[in-house]
C-alpha positions as CSV (number, residue, x, y, z in Angstrom):
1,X,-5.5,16.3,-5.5
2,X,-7.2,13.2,-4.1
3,X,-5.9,10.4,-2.2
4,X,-5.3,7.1,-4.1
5,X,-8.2,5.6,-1.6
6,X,-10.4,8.3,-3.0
7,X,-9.0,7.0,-7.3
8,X,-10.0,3.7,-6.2
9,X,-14.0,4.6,-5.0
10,X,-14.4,6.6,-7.8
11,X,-13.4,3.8,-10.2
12,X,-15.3,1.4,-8.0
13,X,-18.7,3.1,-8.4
14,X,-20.8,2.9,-11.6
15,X,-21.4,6.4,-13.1
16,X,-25.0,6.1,-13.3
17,X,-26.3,4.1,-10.9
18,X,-23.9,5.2,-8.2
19,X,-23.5,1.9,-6.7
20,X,-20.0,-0.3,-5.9
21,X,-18.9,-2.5,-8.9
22,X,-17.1,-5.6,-6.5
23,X,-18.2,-6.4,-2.9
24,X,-17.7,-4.4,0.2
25,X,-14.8,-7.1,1.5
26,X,-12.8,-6.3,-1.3
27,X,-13.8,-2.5,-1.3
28,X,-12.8,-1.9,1.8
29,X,-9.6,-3.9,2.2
30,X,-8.6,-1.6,-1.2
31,X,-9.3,1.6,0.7
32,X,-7.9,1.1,4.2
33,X,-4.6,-0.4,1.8
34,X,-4.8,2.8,-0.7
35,X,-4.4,4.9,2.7
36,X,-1.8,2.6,3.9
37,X,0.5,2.6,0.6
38,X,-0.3,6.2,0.2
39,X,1.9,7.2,3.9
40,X,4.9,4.7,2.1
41,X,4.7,6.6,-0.9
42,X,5.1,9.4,1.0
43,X,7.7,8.1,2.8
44,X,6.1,8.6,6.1
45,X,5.7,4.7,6.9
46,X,8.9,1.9,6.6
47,X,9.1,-1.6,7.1
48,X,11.6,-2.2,10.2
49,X,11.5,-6.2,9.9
50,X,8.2,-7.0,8.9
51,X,6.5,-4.4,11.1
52,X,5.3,-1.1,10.2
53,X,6.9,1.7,11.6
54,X,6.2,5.5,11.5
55,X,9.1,7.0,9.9
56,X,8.2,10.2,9.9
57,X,5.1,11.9,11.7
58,X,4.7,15.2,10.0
59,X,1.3,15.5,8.8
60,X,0.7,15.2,5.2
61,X,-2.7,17.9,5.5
62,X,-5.2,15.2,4.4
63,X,-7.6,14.2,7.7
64,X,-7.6,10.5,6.7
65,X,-4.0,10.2,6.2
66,X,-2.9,12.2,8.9
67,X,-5.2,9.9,11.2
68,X,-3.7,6.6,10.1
69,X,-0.1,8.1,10.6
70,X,-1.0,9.4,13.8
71,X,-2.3,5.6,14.8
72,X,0.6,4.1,13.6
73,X,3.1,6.5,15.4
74,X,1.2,5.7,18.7
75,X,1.2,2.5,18.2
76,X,3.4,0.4,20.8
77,X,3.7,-2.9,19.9
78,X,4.9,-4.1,16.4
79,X,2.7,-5.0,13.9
80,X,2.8,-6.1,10.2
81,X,1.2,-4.6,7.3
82,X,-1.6,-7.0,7.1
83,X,-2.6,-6.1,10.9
84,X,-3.2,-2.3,9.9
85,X,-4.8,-2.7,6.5
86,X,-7.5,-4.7,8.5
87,X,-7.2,-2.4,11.5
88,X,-8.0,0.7,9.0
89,X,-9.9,-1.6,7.1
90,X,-13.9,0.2,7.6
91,X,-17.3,1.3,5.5
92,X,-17.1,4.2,8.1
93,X,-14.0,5.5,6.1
94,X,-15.3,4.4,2.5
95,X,-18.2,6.8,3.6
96,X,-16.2,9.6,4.7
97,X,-13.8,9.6,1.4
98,X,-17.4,9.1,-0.5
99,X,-18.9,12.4,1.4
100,X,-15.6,14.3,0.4
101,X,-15.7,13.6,-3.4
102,X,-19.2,14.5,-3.2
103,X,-18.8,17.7,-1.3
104,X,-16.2,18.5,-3.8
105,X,-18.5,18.0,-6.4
106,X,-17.2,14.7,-7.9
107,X,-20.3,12.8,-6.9
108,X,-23.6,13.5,-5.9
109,X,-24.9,11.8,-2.7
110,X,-28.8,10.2,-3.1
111,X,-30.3,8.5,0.0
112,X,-32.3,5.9,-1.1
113,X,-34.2,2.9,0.6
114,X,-34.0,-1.0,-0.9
115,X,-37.3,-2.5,-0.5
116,X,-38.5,0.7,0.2
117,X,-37.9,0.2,4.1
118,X,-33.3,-0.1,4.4
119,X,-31.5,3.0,4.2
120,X,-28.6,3.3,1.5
121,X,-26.6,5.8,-0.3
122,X,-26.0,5.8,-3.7
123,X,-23.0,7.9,-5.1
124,X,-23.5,8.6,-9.0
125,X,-21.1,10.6,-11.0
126,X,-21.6,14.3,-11.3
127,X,-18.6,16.0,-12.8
128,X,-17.3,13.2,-15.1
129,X,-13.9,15.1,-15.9
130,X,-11.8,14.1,-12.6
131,X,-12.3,10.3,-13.4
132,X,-11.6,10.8,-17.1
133,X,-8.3,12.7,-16.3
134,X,-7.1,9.3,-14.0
135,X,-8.5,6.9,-16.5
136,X,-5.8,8.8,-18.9
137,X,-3.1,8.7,-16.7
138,X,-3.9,4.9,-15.7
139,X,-4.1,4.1,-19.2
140,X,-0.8,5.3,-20.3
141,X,0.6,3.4,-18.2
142,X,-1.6,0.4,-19.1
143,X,0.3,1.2,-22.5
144,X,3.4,1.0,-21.1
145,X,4.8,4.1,-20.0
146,X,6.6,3.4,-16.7
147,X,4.9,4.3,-13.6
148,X,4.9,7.1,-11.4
149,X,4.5,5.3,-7.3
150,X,1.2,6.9,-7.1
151,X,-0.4,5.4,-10.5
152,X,1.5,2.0,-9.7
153,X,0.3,1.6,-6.0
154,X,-2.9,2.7,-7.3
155,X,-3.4,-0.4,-10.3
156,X,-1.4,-3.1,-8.0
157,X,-4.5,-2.0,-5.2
158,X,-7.1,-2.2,-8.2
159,X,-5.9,-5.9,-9.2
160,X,-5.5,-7.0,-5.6
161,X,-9.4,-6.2,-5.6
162,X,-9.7,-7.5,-8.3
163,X,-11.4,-3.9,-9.3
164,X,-9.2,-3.9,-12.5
165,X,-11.8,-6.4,-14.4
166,X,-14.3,-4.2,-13.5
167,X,-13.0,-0.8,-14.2
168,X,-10.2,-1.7,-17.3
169,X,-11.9,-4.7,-18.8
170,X,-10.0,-4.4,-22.0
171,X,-6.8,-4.0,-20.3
172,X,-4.2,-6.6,-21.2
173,X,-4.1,-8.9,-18.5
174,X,0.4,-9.4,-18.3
175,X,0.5,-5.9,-18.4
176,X,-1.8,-4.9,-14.8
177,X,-0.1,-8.1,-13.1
178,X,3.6,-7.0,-14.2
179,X,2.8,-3.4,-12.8
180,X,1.1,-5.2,-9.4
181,X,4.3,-6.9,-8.7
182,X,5.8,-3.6,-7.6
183,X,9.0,-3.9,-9.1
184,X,9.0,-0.4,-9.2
185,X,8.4,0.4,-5.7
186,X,10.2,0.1,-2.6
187,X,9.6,-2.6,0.1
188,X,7.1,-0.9,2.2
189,X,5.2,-0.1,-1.1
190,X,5.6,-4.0,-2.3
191,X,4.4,-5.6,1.2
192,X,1.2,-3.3,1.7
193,X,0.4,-4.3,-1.9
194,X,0.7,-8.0,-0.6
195,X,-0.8,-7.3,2.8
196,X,-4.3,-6.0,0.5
197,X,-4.2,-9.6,-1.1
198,X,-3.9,-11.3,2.1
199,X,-7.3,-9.2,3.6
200,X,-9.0,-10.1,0.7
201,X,-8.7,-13.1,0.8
202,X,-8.9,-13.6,4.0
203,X,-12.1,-11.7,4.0
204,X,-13.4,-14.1,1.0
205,X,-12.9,-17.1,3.3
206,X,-14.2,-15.8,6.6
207,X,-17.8,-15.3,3.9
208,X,-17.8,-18.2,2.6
209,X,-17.5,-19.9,6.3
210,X,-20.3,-17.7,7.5
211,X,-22.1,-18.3,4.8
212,X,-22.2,-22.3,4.7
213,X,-22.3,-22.5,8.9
């Protein structure tokens, strides 16, 4: 099964042309917060105040995961949610998940060059039948079944991203923004949701400073 981090890159990247449909700020806040809501969901992180706390340190068998937990468990001072989804925040870990769905077959992995001199990756689709099988489950829901944790952490990540635009543009817009409240979730769940917000737009700002100094 993959990760909810793993869901969110392979509705992120276009089929054919392999390449990310928002911008790597956004991206990669998503990701480190997919990981992040994934150890709630599994009940392996809690909220003791408004730090994050490692509730239980059992491996869940899933490298990425497992190393997050382990981070958090060892960490000694208290931090909030919005500390480790910038903390995991990384291309280093989009690239890893990336590598895994295309060792596994889900994406093929094409080193390219732009301008014929920079090195990039490009990951098109190869087996189109994992992403149609989520697109069906997300959509269900988008139709209003109720929401398992997984499918609800995983389109309150997509419209903190604002991936949803992208990837559901025909979606009704109430609909993906009742869901992104997290009603349905517990408090950990809810305040990594709003901790992925907060990155992104923090991460919006600190560009456009750069970008105008």
């Amino acid at each position: 099964m993959m990760t909810i981090a793993e869901e969110i890159l392979l509705l992120a990247y276009r089929e054919d042309t392999g390449k990310p449909q928002i911008g790597s700020i956004e991206l990669d806040a998503a990701v480190a917060g997919a990981v992040l809501a994934e150890l709630a969901v599994n009940n392996r992180i809690d909220l003791d105040g408004k730090a994050v706390v490692a509730k239980d340190a059992a491996p869940l068998g899933d490298a990425e995961l497992d190393a997050a937990l382990a981070r958090i468990a060892g960490e000694t001072r208290r931090r909030k949610p919005e500390w480790w989804v910038g903390k995991l925040d990384s291309r280093k870990l989009r690239g890893r998940l990336l590598s895994r769905l295309a060792e596994r077959g889900v994406l093929s992995e094409e080193q390219t060059k732009i301008l014929g001199i920079f090195p990039s990756t490009r990951y098109p689709e190869l087996d189109p039948a994992p992403e149609r099988a989520l697109r069906q489950r997300v959509r269900s829901v988008l139709d209003g079944a109720t929401p398992d944790e997984r499918t609800g952490v995983l389109i309150a990540v997509l419209h903190a991203a604002k991936l949803d635009r992208k990837a559901f543009p025909d979606a009704p817009r109430q609909r993906i923004k009742e869901i992104a409240k997290g009603e349905w979730a517990g408090v950990a769940v809810r305040t990594t949701i709003a901790s992925i917000h907060a990155a992104v737009a923090a991460g919006a700002i600190a560009a456009a400073v750069a970008a105008t100094s």
